[in-house]
C-alpha positions in Angstrom: -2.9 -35.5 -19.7 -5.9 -37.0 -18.5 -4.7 -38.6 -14.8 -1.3 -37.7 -13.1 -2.0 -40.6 -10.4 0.6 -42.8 -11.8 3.1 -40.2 -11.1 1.7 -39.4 -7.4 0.6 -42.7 -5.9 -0.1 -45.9 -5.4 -3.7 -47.9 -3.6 -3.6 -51.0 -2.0 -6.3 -52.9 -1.5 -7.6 -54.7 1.7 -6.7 -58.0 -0.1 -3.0 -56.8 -1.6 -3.9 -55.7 -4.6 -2.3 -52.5 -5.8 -3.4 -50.0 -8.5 -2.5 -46.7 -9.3 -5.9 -45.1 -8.0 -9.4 -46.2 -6.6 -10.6 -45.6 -9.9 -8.1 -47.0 -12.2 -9.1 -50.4 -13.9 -6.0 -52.2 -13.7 -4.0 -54.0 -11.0 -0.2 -53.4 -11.5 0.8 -56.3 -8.7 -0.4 -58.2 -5.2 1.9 -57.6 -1.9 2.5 -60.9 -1.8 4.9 -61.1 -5.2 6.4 -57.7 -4.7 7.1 -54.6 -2.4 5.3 -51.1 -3.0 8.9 -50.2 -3.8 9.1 -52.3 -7.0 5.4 -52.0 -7.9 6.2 -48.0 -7.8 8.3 -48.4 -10.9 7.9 -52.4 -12.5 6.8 -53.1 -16.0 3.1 -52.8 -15.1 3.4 -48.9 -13.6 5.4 -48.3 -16.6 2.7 -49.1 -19.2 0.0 -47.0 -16.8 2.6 -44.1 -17.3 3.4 -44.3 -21.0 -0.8 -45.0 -22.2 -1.6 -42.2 -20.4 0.8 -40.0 -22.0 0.0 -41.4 -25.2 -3.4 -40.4 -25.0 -4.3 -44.0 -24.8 -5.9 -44.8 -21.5 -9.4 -45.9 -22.5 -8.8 -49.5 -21.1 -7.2 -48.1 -17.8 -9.7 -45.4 -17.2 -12.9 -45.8 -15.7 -16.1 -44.1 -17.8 -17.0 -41.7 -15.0 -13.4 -40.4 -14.6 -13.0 -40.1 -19.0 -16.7 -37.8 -19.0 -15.4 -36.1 -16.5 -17.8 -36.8 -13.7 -15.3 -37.7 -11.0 -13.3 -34.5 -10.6 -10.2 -34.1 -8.5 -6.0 -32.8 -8.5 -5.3 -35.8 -10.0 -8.2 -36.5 -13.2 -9.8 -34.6 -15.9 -12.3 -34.9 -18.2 -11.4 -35.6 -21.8 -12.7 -32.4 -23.6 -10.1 -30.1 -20.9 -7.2 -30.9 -22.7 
């Protein structure tokens, strides 16, 4: 797999906003609807999980994570699978 952050943790934002990672594209709720505790696993999370594992993360992933210039435990470039 490309990312394992939807499996490790959770960001939230300054404003509420939660995501996966700092780098992932997609907000899966705000603080003010839900608790981290629901966001961990609610329908949002979910899809995160099963795109990535399906290989189709292109519209969750940012550019520079997918080439493989933004390197850490949790993301890989493409072409190491």
């Amino acid at each position: 797999m490309i990312c394992y952050a939807p499996w490790q943790r959770l960001l939230l934002d300054n404003d509420g906003q939660v995501r996966p990672y700092a780098i992932c594209t997609k907000w899966i709720g705000h603080t003010k609807d839900y608790s981290l505790a629901q966001m961990w696993n609610n329908e949002a999370m979910q899809m995160y999980r099963r795109k990535i594992a399906n290989n189709n993360f292109m519209d969750l992933c940012q550019p520079e994570c997918i080439s493989g210039q933004i390197r850490n435990k949790l993301c890989r470039p493409v072409e190491d699978k």
